[in-house]
C-alpha positions, -999 to 999 in steps of 0.1 A, spaced: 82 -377 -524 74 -413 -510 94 -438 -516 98 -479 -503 111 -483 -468 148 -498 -470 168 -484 -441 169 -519 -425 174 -538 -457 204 -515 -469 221 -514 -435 216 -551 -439 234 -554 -470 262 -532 -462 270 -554 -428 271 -585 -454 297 -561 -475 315 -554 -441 322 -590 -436 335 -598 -469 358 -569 -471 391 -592 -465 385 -609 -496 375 -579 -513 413 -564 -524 415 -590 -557 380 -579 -573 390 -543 -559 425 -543 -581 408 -559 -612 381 -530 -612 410 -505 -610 428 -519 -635 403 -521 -657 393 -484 -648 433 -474 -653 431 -491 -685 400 -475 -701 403 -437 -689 439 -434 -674 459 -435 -646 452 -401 -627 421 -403 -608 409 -366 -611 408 -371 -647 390 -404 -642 362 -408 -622 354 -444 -626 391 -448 -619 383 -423 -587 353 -445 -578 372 -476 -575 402 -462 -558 377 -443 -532 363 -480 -530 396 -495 -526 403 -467 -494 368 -471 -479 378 -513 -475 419 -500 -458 433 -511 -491 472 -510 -492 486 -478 -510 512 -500 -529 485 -528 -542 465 -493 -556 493 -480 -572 504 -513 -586 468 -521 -603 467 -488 -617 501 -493 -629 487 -525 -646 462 -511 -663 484 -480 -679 508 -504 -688 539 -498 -664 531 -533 -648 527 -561 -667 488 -581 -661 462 -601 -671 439 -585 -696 400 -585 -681 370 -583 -704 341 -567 -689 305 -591 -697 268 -583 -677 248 -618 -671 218 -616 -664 185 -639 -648 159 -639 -624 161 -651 -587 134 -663 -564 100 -651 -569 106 -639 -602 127 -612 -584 155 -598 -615 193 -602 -610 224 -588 -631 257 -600 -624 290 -576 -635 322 -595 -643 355 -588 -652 370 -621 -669 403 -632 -687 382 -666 -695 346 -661 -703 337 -694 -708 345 -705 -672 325 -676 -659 293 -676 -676 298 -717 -662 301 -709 -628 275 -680 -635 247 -703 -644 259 -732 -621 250 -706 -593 216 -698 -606 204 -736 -610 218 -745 -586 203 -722 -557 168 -716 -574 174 -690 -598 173 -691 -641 197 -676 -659 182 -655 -690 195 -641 -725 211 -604 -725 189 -575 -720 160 -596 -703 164 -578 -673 183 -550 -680 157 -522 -681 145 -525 -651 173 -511 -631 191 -473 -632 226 -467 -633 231 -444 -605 244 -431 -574 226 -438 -539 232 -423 -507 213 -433 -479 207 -406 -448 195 -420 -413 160 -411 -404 160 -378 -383 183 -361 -411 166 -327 -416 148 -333 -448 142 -293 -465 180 -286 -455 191 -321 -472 173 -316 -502 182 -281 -511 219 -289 -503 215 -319 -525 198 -306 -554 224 -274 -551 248 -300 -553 236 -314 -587 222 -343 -571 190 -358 -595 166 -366 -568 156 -367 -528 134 -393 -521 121 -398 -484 117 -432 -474 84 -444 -454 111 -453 -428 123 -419 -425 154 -421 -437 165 -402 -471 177 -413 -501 196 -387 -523 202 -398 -561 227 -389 -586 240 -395 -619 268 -423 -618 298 -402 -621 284 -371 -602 282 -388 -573 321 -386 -552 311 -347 -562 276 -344 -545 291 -366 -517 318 -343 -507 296 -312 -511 271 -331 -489 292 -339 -463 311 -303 -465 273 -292 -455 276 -312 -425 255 -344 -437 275 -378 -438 253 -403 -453 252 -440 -432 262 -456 -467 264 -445 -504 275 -465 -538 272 -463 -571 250 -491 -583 220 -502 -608 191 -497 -589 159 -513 -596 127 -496 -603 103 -513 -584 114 -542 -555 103 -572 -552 97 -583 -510 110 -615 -500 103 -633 -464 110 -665 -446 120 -691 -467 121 -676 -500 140 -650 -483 167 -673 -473 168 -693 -504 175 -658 -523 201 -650 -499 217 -682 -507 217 -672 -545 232 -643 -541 261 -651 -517 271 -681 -542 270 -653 -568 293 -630 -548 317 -654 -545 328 -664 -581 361 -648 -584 357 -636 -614 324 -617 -604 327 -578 -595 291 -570 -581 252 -584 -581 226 -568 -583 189 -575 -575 152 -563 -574 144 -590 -541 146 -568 -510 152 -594 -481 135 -591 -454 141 -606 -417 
């Protein structure tokens, strides 16, 4: 099945993620905490706990600031107490964009929330107004080349949802949200390590930016992405070059 070329866009996004991983360990331990919190503190029984701590490994995250955010959300540590709230708004060319947060002070975030949009082109909306659009889902992306028939039957063996093959060449495997650390060790036990994989909300149908409107969206979300208090952003616009 067909789907919209994004090799270059994704490997794009996850250099931008690259870059930022220094300042990544204080959203990291919040999500954990939070995760700790809501399920427990033992990974394997936990796998939005196991998510974030896999995330917290992939960035060379120290042991002891894992252990201590779990310990914060079980209660061994004392911490601040985070409330989860979605805000979401559209972005340049009417391109949709949800923003994840995890707040001890909601009324300074959803501030700084809509002082990005306004001020960087965007318009922040009311709850739900973009919502549909998107999947909650796991996404791993396979380099053009990978052997498509022996991808897809290991996926879907796996218990992966869908295999969709980009006009790029390069494959996208999908999963439910909490299947996916299991479909991506049984993929890579088959001898295929995806270039980059996440769970994320991924939108329906894209939106393709260019030039300037390209680099004004770019500017939106970067002054998203850095509110302290915001976990992850997520957008229809596909940026190109």
């Amino acid at each position: 099945m067909a789907g919209h070329s994004k090799w270059a866009n994704i490997q794009h996004r996850k250099g931008r993620q690259d870059e930022k991983r220094g300042a990544a360990f204080s959203k990291l331990a919040k999500e954990i905490t939070v995760a700790a919190k809501m399920g427990g503190g033992d990974p394997g029984f936990n796998p939005r706990l196991r998510l974030a701590v896999d995330k917290a490994k992939a960035v060379n995250m120290p042991k002891d600031k894992i252990d201590n955010a779990i310990k914060k959300g079980t209660g061994e540590l004392e911490g601040v107490s985070y409330e989860e709230v979605r805000y979401e708004g559209y972005g340049i060319g009417g391109s949709a964009v949800m923003v994840d947060c995890l707040t001890d002070n909601k009324t300074r975030t959803v501030a700084d929330v809509r002082h990005a949009f306004s001020k960087y082109g965007g318009n922040m909306g009311t709850d739900g107004c973009v919502g549909y659009q998107f999947k909650h889902c796991g996404q791993l992306l396979f380099a053009p080349g990978t052997n498509e028939d022996a991808l897809m039957e290991a996926a879907l063996e796996a218990g992966a949802e869908d295999v969709v093959t980009n006009d790029d060449g390069s494959i996208e495997v999908v999963t439910g949200p909490w299947e996916f650390t299991a479909v991506k060790e049984a993929l890579e036990k088959a001898g295929f390590s995806p270039e980059f994989g996440e769970v994320t909300m991924k939108p329906e149908n894209v939106i393709e930016l260019a030039g300037d409107e390209a680099v004004r969206m770019q500017k939106l979300l970067d002054a998203l992405e850095a509110l302290d208090d915001v976990q992850e952003v997520y957008t229809s616009a596909e940026i190109g070059d």
